[in-house]
MARKESE-443218 format. One line per 4 residues: number of its first residue (from 0); for each residue x, z, y of C-alpha. Coordinates in Angstrom, 1 decimal. Example, Ala and Ser with C-alpha at 12.3 -4.5 7.8 and 13.67 -1.06 7.14 Angstrom:
2
0 = 12.3/7.8/-4.5  13.7/7.1/-1.1;
***
This chain:
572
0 = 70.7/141.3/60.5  73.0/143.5/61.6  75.3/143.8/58.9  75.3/139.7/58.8;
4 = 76.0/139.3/62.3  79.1/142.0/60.9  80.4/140.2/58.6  80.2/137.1/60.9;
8 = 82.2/138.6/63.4  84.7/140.5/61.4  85.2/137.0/58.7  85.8/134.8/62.3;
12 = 88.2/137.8/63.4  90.1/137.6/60.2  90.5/133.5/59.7  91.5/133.1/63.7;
16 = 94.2/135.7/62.9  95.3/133.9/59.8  95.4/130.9/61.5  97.3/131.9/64.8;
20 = 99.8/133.5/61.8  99.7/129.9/60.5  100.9/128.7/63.7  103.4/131.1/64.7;
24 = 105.3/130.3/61.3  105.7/126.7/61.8  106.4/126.9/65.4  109.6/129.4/63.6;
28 = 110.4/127.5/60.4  110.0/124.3/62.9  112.9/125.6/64.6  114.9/127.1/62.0;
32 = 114.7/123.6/60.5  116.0/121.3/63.2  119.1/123.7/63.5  122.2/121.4/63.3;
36 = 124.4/121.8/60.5  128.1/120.5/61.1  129.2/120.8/57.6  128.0/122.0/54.1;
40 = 130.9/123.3/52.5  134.2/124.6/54.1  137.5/125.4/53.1  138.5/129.1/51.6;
44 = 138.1/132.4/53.7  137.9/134.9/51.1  135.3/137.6/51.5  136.6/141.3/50.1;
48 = 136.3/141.2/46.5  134.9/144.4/44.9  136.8/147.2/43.0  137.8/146.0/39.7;
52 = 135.1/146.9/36.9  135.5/149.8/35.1  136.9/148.8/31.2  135.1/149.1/28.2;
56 = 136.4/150.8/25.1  137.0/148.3/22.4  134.4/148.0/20.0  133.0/145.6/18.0;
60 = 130.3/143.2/18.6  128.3/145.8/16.4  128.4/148.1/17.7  128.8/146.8/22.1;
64 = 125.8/148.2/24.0  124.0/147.4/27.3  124.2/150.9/28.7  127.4/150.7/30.9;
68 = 127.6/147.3/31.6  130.3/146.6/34.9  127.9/145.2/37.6  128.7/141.6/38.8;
72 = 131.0/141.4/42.0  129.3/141.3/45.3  131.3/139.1/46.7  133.5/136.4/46.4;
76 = 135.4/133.5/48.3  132.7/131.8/50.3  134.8/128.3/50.8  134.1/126.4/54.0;
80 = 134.1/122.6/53.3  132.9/119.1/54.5  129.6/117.8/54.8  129.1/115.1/51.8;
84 = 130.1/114.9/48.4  132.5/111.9/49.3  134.5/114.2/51.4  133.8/117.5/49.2;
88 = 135.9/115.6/46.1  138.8/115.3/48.1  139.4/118.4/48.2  141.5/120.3/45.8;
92 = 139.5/123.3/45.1  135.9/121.6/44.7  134.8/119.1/42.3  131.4/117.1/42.3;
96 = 129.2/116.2/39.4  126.5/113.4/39.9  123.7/113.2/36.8  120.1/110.4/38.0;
100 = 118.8/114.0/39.2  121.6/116.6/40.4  124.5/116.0/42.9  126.3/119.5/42.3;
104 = 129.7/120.8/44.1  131.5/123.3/42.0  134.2/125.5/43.5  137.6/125.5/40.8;
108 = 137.9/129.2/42.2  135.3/131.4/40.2  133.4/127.7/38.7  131.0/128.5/41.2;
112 = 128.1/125.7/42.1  128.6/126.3/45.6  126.5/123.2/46.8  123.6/121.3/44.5;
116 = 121.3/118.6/45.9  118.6/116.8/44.5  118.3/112.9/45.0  115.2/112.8/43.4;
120 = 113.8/114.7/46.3  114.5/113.7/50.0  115.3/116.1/52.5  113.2/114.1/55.0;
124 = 111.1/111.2/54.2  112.2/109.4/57.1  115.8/109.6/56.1  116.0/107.6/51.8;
128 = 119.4/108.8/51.6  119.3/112.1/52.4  118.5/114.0/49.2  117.3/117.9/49.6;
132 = 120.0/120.6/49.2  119.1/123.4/47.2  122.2/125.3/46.6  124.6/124.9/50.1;
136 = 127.4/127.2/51.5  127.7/126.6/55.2  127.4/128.1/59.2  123.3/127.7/58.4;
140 = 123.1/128.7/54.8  124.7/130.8/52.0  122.7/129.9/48.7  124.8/129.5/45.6;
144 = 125.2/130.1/42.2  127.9/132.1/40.5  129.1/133.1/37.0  132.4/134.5/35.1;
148 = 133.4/136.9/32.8  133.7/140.6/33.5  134.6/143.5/31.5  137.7/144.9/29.8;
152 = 139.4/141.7/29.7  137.0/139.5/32.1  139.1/136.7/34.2  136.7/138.0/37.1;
156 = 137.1/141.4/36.6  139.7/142.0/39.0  139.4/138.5/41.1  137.9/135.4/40.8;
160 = 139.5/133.3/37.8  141.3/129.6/39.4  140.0/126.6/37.1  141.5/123.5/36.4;
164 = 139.5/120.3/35.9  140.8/116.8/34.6  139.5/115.1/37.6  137.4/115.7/41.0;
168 = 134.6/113.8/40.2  132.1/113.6/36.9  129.1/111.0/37.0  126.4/110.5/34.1;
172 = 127.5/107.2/32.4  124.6/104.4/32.7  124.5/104.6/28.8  124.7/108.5/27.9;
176 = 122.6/110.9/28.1  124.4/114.1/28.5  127.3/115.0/30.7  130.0/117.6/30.1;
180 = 132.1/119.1/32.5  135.3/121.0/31.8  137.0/123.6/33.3  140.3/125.4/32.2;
184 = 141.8/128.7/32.8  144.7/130.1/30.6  147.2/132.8/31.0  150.8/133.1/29.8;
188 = 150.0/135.4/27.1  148.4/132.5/24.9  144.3/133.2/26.5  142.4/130.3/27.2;
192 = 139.0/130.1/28.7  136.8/127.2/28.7  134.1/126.9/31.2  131.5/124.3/30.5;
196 = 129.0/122.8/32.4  126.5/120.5/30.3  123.8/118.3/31.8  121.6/115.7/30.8;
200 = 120.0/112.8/32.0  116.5/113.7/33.8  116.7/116.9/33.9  117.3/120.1/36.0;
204 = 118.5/122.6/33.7  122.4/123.0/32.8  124.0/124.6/30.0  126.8/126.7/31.8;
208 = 128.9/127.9/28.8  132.4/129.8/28.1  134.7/129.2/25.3  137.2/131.7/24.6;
212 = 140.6/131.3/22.5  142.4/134.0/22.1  145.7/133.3/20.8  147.1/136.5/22.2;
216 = 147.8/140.1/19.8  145.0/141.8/21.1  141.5/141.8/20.9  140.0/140.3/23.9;
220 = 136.4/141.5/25.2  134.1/140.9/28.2  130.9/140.2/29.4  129.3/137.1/30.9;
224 = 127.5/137.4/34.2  125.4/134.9/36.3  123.5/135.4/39.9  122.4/133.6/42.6;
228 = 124.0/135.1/46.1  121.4/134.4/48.7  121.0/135.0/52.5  118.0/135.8/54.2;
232 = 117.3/132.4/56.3  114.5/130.4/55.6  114.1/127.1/53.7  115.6/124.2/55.6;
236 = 112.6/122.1/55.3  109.2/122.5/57.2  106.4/123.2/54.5  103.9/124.8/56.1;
240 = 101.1/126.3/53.8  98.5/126.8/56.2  96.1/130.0/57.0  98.8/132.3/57.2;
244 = 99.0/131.5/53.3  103.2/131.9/53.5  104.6/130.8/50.5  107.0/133.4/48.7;
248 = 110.7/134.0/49.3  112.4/136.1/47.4  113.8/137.2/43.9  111.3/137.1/40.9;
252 = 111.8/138.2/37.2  110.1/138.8/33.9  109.7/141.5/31.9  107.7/142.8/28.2;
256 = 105.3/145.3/30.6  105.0/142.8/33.0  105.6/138.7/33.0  106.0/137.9/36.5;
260 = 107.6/140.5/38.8  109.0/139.8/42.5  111.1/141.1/45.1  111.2/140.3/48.3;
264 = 114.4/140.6/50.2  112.9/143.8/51.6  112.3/145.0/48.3  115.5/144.6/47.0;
268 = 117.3/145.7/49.9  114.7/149.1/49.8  115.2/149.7/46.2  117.4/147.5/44.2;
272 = 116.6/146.7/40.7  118.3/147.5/37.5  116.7/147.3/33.7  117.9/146.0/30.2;
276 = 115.3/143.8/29.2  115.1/141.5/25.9  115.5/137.5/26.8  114.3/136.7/29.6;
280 = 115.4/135.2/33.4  116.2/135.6/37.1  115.7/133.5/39.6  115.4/133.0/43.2;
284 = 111.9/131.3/44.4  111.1/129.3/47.7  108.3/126.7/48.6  107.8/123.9/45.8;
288 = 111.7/125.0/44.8  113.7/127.5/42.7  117.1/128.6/40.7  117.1/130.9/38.1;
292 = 119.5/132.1/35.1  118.3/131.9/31.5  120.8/134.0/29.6  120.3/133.9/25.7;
296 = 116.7/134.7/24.5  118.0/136.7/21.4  119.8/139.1/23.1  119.3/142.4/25.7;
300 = 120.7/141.8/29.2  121.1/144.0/31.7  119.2/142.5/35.1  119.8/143.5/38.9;
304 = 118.4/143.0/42.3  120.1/144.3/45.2  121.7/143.7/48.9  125.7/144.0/49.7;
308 = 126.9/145.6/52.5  127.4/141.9/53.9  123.8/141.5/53.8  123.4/138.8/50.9;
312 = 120.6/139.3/48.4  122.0/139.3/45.1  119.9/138.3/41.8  121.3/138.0/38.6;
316 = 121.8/139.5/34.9  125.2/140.8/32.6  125.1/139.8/29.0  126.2/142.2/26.3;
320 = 130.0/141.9/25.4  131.9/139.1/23.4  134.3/139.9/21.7  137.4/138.2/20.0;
324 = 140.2/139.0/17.5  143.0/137.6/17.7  143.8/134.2/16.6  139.8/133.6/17.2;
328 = 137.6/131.6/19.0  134.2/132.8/20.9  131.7/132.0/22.5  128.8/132.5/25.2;
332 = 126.3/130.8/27.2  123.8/130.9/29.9  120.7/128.1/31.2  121.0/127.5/34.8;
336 = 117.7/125.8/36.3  117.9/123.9/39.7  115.2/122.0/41.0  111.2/121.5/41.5;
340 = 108.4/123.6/40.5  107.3/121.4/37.5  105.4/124.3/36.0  104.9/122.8/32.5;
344 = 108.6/121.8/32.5  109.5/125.4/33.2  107.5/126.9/30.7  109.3/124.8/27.8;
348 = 112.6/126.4/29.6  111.5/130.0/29.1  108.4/132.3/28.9  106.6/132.7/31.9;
352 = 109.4/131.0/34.6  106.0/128.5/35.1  104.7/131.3/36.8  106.8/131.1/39.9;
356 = 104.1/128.1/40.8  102.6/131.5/42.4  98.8/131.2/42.3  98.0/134.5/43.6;
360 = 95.9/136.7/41.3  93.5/133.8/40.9  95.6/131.5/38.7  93.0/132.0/36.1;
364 = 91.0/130.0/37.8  93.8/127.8/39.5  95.7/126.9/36.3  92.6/124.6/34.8;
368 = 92.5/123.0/38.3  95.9/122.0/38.6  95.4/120.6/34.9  92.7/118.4/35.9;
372 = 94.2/117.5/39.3  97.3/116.3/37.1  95.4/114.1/34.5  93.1/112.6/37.5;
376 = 96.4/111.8/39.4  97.7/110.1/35.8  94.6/107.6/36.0  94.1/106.6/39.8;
380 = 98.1/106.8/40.8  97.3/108.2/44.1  97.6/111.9/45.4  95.1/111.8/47.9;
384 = 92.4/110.0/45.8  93.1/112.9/43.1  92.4/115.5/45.7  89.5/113.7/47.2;
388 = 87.8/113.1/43.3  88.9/116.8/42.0  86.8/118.0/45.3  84.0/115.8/44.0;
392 = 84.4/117.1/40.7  84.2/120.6/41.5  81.0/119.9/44.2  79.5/118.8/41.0;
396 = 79.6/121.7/38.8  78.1/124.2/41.7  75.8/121.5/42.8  72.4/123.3/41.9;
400 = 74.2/126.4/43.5  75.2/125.0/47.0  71.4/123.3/46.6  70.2/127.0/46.5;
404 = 72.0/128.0/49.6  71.2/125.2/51.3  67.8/125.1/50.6  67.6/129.3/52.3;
408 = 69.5/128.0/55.3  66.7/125.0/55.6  63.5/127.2/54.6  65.3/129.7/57.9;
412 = 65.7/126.4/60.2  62.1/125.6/59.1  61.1/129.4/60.2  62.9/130.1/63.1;
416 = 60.1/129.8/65.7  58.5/132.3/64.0  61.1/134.4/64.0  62.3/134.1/67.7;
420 = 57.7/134.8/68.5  58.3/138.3/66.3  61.5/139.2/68.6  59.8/138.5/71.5;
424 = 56.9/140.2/70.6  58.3/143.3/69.5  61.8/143.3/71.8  61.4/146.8/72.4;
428 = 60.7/148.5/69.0  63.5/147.7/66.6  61.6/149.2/63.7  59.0/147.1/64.1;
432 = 60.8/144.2/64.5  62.4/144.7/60.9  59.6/145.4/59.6  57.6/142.0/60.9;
436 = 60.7/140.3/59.7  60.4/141.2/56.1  56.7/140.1/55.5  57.5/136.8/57.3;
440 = 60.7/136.5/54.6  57.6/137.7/51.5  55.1/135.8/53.5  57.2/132.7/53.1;
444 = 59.1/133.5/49.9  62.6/133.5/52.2  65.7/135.8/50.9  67.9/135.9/54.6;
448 = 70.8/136.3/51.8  69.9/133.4/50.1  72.5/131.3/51.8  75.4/133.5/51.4;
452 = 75.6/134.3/47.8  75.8/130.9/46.6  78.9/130.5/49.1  80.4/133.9/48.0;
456 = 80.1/132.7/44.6  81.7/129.6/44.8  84.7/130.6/47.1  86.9/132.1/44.6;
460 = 87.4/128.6/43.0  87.9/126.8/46.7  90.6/129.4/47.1  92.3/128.3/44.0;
464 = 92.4/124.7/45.0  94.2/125.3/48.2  96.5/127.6/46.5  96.8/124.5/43.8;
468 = 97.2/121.9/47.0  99.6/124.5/48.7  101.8/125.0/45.6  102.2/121.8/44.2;
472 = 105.8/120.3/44.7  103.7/116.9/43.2  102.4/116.1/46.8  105.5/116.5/48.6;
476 = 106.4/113.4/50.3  103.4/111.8/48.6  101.6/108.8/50.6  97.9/108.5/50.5;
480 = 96.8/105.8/52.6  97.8/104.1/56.1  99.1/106.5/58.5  99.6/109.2/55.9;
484 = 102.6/108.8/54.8  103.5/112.7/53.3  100.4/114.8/52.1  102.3/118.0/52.7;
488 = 103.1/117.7/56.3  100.4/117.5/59.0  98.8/114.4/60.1  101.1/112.5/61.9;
492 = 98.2/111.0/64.6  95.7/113.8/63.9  92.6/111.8/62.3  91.7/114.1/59.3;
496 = 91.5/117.5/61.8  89.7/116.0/63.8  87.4/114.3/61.6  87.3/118.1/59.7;
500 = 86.6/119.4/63.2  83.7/116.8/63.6  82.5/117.0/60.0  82.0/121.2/61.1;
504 = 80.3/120.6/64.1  77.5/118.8/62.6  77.0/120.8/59.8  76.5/123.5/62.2;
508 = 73.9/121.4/63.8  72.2/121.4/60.2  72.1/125.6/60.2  69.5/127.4/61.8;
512 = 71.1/129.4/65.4  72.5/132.6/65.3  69.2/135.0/66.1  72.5/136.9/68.5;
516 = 73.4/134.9/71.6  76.9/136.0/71.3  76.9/134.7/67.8  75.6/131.2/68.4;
520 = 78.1/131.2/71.8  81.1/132.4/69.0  79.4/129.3/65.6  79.7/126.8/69.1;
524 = 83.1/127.4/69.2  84.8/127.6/66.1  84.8/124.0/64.6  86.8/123.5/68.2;
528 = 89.3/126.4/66.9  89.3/125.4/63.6  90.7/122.0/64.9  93.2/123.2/67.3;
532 = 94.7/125.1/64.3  94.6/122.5/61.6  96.5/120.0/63.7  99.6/121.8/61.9;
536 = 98.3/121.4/58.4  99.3/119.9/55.1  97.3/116.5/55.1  96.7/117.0/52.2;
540 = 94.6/120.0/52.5  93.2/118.8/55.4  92.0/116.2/53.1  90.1/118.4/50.8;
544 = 88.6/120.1/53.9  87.1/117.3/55.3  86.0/115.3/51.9  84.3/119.0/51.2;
548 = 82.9/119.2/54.3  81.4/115.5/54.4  80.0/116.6/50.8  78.3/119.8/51.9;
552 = 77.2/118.1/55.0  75.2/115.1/53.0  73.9/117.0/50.7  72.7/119.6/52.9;
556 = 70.7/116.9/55.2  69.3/115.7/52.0  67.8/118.8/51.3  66.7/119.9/55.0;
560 = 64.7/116.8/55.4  63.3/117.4/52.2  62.0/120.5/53.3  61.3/119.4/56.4;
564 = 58.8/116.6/55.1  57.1/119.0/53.0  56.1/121.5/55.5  54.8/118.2/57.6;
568 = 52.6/117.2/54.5  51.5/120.6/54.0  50.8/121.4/57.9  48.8/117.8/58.1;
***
């Protein structure tokens, strides 16, 4: 009894500091949120480029190797601009592209996507027009995406290359299905470099590509580069993830040894990554969102985490080189990904990059779940109902388990007079007490761990749900009935934690008491905690709290009366 009243103790110790951690972190990202931002992009104040990268010898595409790649300037010229795209494309240096599911601002000075929003997903549910901003370069945020060529004869080796486009503003014809952007950059000497952006209709990935034409004497080399320049500020948007759960922010990658590897900004300011690894990506991971570079899969790339002196996190990857004769044309190409966590979509983009949908190290079990909470959602239409069927589901399969645990918590109820007459009776010899203890449990064919197993067995798969419900950019913004409007932001008039703090109370009423009194005093209080500290989450897991609870709660009355008519019958 000891040990239980142990593990009691130390198990409510561990979920009130998880929760109070909960709390504190939406209180912040509350804050950090409702910050005012006057504009999203601003006009030119160049940071301090880098010293130029060191040349390569000129070689042949042969023979070109990954081992002394130039690293990817730290910094470039962070442009200061207006708010909207209306008044972003009339400026000179920044040009906007519009596809059914991307609004993307693109600096002329480096081709740099220095603001992308998506209209597909709303910043704030109250305000329709607002989409969310990914990518944005402003007083709150620096989160953009950058490219060029480097190298021996890169246009950014030295300082950023200055683009020319035919017009300020691209949209996605009503009747195509792929829009092409291009940029120009050309020298006197008879170089020309092509960058080109390619998107298409419905989807988040661009083709960000580099043509060269060398109509120069000399053979012209360098080497392609993406990142993703990143400060250290959190999300704009309040998604709170509930017990102290935080969801990830930071730099992730993959690699042959090891498919999912992140970095936090910690990490990478600590001990900054560098590798030459086969295919592959980068990106840069936040709640429900990410960005990430998919340089060519048949080729070695030379990928890097690290922090500048400015303090921006840097994530990104340097192709080997391309090289042209003259008189010849080349070349190279990158995937750029903006946009929701659609896991299955981003494992058609690239191996493994649907495993920044971060399930912990129980996405064994959480990867099936999310399957079947997908095709339940295909048949009823409705988030909520999905969650509240898949919870039904899942109550299903460890029926005859929970059964067993509840049926040791009834046969204890049904015992504890008994008990309490044995501590009275021997309240002054411990030993004794045990040891009356353990022929009532033979006597009456009790195991006191009865009613834990069965829990401890099953909470490995309710842990993978909430990490599914927690995950999920699906239930963003989606209503479920009534009042709730968003099933990833708390309940708006506080029904389901309440009716989750009601639904604990009375299946407390259905347990036997603590044997401790300082135990029953800490059980009396907790569904009141537990309610206090799910006013601030998700609906949607409140949801599956309360439908589980309701669940557990019927069919453990079931079984406790059953009990409890059959010791009647057997004492008449």
């Amino acid at each position: 009894m000891d040990f239980q009243r142990t593990l009691l103790i130390g198990a409510i110790a561990l979920l009130s500091f998880m929760l109070l951690t909960e709390w504190v972190a939406f209180k912040d990202a509350k804050t950090t949120a409702e910050q005012p931002v006057a504009s999203r992009l601003i006009t030119a104040e160049p940071d301090s480029l880098p010293e130029p990268a060191a040349a390569l010898p000129a070689t042949t595409a042969a023979d070109s190797g990954n081992e002394d790649l130039p690293q990817a300037p730290e910094s470039i010229a962070d442009t200061q601009t207006a708010s909207t795209p209306e008044v972003i494309s009339n400026s000179g240096d920044i040009i906007t592209v519009h596809t059914d599911v991307l609004q993307v601002a693109i600096d002329l000075r480096g081709g740099d996507i220095v603001e992308l929003a998506l209209p597909e997903h709303l910043e704030d549910i109250d305000k329709p027009n607002q989409p969310f901003v990914l990518l944005e370069q402003n007083e709150r945020r620096i989160y953009v995406a950058q490219s060029g060529l480097i190298g021996s004869n890169g246009i950014d080796s030295e300082s950023r290359a200055h683009f020319s486009a035919a017009q300020s503003r691209y949209e996605l014809a009503p009747n195509a299905d792929e829009l092409t952007v291009d940029l120009l950059w050309q020298n006197a000497e008879g170089l020309s470099v092509t960058k080109r952006f390619t998107l298409r209709r419905g989807d988040y990935l661009m083709t960000v590509s580099y043509i060269v034409d060398n109509k120069t004497s000399e053979r012209w080399q360098g080497n392609l580069f993406g990142q993703i320049k990143r400060d250290s500020s959190k999300p704009s948007t309040v998604d709170s993830s509930g017990m102290g759960l935080q969801p990830f922010l930071g730099a992730a990658i993959t690699q042959p040894d090891e498919r999912f590897t992140k970095f936090s900004f910690k990490d990478m300011r600590e001990e900054p990554f560098r590798a030459q690894l086969p295919g592959g990506w980068i990106a840069m991971i936040q709640h429900y969102f990410l960005s990430a570079w998919i340089p060519a899969a048949d080729q070695s790339h030379t990928y890097s985490t690290r922090v500048t002196s400015s303090g921006f996190n840097i994530a990104g990857f340097t192709s080997p080189a391309l090289v042209v004769d003259p008189g010849q044309q080349g070349s190279v190409s990158a995937g750029f990904y903006a946009g929701p966590k659609d896991q299955y979509r981003l494992a058609e983009i690239s191996p493994y990059l649907d495993l920044s949908v971060d399930y912990g190290w129980l996405w064994w079990i959480a990867q099936p779940l999310f399957w079947l909470l997908i095709k339940i959602h295909a048949f009823v239409g409705n988030w909520g109902v999905a969650i509240i069927l898949l919870t039904v589901l899942i109550k299903a399969v460890f029926f005859k388990l929970s059964a067993t645990s509840y049926r040791s918590m009834a046969n204890m109820r049904r015992v504890a007079p008994k008990m309490q007459d044995i501590r009275e009776q021997y309240a002054e010899d411990k030993a004794k007490q045990s040891q009356a203890m353990m022929e009532l449990y033979r006597k009456e064919k009790i195991n006191p761990m009865g009613g834990c197993l069965p829990v401890l067995v099953q909470m490995p798969v309710f842990i993978s749900l909430y990490w599914v419900l927690m995950e999920s950019v699906e239930l963003r913004h989606s209503p479920f009935f009534l009042w709730i409007e968003d099933l990833s932001v708390m309940d708006p008039y506080f029904v389901l934690p309440l009716l989750m703090g009601a639904s604990m109370w009375f299946m407390q009423k259905l347990n036997p008491p603590p044997p401790d009194p300082m135990q029953a005093k800490i059980m009396q209080w907790l569904p009141v905690i537990f309610t206090f500290f799910f006013l601030w989450f998700p609906a949607g897991l409140v949801l599956y709290w309360v439908v589980n609870n309701l669940l557990s709660m019927a069919q453990q009355y079931v079984i406790t009366r059953q009990i409890e008519k059959s010791d009647a019958k057997a004492k008449a």
